[in-house]
N, C-alpha and C positions, 0 to 999 in steps of 0.2 A: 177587396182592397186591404192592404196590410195595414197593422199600425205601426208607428214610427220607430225604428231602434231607437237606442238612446245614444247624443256624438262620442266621439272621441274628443283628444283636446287636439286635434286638426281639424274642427269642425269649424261653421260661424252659423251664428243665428242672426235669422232677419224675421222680425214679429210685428204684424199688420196690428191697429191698436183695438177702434170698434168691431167688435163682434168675434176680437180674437184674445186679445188679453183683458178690454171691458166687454161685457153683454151691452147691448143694443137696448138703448132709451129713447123715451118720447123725443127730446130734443138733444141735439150735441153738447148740450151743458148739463145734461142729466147723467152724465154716467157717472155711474162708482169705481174708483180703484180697488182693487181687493187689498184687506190688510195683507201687509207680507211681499208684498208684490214688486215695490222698487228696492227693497232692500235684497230679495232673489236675482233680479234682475243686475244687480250690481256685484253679487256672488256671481255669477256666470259672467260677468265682463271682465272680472277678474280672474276669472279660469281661463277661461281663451284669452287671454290677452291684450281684450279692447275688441276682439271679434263678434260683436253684439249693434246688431242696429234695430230701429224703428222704420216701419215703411208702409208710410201710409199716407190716405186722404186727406188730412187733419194737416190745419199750417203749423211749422215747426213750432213756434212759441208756444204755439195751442199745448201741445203734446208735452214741451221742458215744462206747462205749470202744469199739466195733470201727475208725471212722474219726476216733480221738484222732491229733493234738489241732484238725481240725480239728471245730468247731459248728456247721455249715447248719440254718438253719432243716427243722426235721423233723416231721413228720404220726409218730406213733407209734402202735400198738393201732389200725391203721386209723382214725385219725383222732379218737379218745377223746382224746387229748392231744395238743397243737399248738404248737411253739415257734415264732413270727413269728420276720421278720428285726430285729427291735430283741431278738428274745431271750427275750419276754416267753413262759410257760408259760399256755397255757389248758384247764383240765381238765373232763370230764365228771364230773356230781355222782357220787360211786361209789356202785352197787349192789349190795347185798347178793350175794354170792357164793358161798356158803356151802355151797347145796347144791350145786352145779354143781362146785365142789371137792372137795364127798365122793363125789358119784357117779363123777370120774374117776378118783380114788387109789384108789374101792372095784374098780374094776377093771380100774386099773393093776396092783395090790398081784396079781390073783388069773390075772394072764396078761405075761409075763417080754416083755421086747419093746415095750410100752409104756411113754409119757411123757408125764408131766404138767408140761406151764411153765405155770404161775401167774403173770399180767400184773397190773398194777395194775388196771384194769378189764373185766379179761377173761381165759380159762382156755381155756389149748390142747393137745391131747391128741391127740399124734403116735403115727404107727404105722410108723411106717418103718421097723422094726427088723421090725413082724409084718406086713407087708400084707394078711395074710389075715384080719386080725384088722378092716377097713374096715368091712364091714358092722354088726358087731358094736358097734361104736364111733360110728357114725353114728347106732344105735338107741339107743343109751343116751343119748349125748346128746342126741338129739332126743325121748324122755320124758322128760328130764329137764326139759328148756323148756318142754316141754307148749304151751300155747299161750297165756302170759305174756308180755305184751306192751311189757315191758321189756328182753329179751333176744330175739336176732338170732342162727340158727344157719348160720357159713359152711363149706362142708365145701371145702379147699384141698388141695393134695399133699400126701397122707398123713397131712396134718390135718384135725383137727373143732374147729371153734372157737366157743366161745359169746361174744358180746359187745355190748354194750348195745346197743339198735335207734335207728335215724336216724341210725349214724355209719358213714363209710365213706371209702376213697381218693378216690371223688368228690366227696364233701364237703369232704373236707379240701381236694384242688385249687383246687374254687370259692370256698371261703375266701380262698384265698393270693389267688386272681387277682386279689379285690377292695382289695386290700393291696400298697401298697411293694415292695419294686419291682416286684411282679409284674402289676401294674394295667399294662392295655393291652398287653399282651404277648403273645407265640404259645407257647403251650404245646404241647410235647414230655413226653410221658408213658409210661418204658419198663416194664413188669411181662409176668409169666408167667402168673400164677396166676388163678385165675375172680375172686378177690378183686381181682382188677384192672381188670375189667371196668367198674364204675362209672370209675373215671379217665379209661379209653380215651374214654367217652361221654362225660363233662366239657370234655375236651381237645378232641377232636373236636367239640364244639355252641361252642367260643368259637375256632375257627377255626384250630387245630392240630393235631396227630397223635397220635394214638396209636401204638402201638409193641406188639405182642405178640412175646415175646422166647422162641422156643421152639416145637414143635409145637403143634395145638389150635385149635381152632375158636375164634371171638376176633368181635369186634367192631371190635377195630382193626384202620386199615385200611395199617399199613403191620409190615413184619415182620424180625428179627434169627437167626441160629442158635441164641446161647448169650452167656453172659455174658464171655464171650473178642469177641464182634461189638460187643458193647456197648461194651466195654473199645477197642475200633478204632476205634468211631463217633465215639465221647467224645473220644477223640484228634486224629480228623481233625477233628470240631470246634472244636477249641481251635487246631488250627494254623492252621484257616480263619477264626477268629475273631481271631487273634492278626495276621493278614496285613493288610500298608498297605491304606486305603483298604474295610476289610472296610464294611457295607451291609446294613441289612434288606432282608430279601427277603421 
């Protein structure tokens, strides 16, 4: 598997958040930003033009206070919520929720080590504190969906997550692409997670890379260490993008 060229300024970046620009902590309120990181981040949206998104599990607010004060356009709840680059918010109608929240707090509350984050359109029920507690936590949520064809079961690192069906990182990708400034553009799409999988395929059928950031069997076909490689890559592409004379390629 190769590693990534670096884009041209006809490129666009779409960057998943946990486990690809922060490393993976106990809880979702534990990560750290790296210093340097939103002010990179805002060099490169200024090279391409505003062609820079966030696309991820994480509800949009969540993600504008971890990289305050900058706003990129961001896919949030894997793509349930969607802010363009003019800004504008576009929501999935919300679905009833209700039980899919009792059943994780019913047993969250009955085993120490588990966590429930409750998204606007969707409910994620981490077990990184119990690991051993996966299987357990897979079954429950996965009767709880039953086979209601409004809900979508993803199982990610050390989460199980329920959320509305027909929305994904890949969705949200081919959204952007057909939109400002991301229209005609090579997509670069870095994530870790299986939830990332739909992106990689996205990126990759409109003539870009995918990027699997981490160990794991992947579809994408070019590949990173950890989010410290990311944090490099991002780098050397901004100073290549910042260089006289820079050039799609």
């Amino acid at each position: 598997m190769q590693m990534p060229f670096l884009p041209g300024s006809d490129a666009a970046l779409f960057l998943d958040f946990d486990g690809t620009l922060v490393g993976i902590a106990e809880t979702p309120e534990a990560v750290k930003v790296p210093d340097g990181l939103v002010p990179l981040l805002a060099q490169l949206h200024d090279a391409l033009d505003g062609a820079v998104a966030i696309v991820s599990g994480r509800p949009v607010d969540v993600l504008d206070r971890f990289l305050a004060p900058l706003r990129l356009p961001t896919a949030g709840e894997h793509g349930a919520h969607r802010r363009d680059a003019e800004g504008q918010l576009m929501e999935r109608a919300p679905t009833d929720l209700s039980e899919v929240i009792a059943a994780a707090n019913a047993l969250a509350n009955r085993h120490t080590g588990l966590l429930v984050e409750r998204k606007q359109a969707a409910v994620a029920l981490h077990y990184r504190l119990a690991p051993e507690l996966e299987q357990l936590c897979l079954d429950t949520m996965a009767e709880t969906v039953g086979d209601r064809p409004e809900f979508e079961l993803l199982h990610g690192k050390c989460v199980v997550e329920i959320k509305p069906a027909g929305t994904n990182k890949g969705t949200a990708i081919t959204a952007y692409l057909k939109e400002p400034p991301f229209i005609d553009r090579k997509p670069f799409f870095f994530g870790d997670d299986t939830t990332d999988e739909s992106g990689f395929a996205v990126a990759q059928a409109f003539g870009g890379l995918g990027i699997k950031v981490g160990p794991g069997s992947t579809r994408a076909t070019a590949r990173v260490d950890g989010p410290a490689a990311v944090y490099e890559w991002l780098k050397q592409a901004a100073d290549a993008l910042a260089a006289p004379g820079t050039a799609p390629r």
